[in-house]
C-alpha positions in Angstrom: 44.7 135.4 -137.8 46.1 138.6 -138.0 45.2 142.0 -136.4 42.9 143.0 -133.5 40.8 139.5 -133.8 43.7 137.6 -133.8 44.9 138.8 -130.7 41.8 138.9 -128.6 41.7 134.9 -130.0 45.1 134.2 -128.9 44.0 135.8 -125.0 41.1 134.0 -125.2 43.0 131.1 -125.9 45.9 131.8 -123.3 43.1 132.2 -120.4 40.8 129.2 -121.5 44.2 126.9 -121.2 45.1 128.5 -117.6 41.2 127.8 -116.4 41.6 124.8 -117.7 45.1 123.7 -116.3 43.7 124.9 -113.5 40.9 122.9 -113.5 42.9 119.7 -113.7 44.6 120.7 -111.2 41.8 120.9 -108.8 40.3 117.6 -109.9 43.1 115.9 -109.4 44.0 117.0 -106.1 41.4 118.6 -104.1 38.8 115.9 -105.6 39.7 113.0 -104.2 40.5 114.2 -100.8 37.4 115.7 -100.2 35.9 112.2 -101.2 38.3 110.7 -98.8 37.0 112.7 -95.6 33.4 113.2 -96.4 33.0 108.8 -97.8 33.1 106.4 -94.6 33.2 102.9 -95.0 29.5 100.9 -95.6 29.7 99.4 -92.0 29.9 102.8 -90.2 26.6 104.3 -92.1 23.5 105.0 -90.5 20.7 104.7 -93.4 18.8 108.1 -92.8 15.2 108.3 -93.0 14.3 109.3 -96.8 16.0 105.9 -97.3 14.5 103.3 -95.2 11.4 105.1 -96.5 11.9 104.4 -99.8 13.6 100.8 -99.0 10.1 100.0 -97.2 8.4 100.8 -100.5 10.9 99.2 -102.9 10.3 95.9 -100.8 6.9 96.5 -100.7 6.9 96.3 -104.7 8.6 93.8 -104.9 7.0 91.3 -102.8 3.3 92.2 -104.7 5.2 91.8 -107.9 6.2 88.6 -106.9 2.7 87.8 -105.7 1.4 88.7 -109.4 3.9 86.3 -111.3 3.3 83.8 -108.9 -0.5 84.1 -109.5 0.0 84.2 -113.3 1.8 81.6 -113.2 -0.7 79.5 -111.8 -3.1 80.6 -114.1 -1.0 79.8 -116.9 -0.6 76.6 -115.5 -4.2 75.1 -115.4 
């Protein structure tokens, strides 16, 4: 492309592949060391509230959908 849209397209082409490059940059570097300080190994977590919350309730579910097969089950089987 010729003329002035052609060269407002080939800035905006130049800056999207600096952002971009940039971008990788980041991801590749800053990424994974942030994940390195802020992730601790599964043995040295403390579960926080929300989650043993939510774990009681899971296991709660669980144990009366286990109780309903078990009773259909026995229904089934008579």
């Amino acid at each position: 492309m010729g003329g002035v849209v052609g060269r407002l397209f080939r800035e905006f082409a130049v800056t999207l592949s600096a952002a971009i490059l940039v971008s990788l940059a980041i991801s590749l570097t800053a990424t994974p060391m942030m994940c390195a300080r802020l992730l601790r190994p599964v043995g040295e977590r403390k579960p926080g509230r929300l989650f043993l919350a939510s774990e009681r309730v899971f296991r709660w579910m669980l144990a009366e959908y286990e109780a309903s097969s078990r009773g259909r089950s026995r229904i089934r089987a008579s």
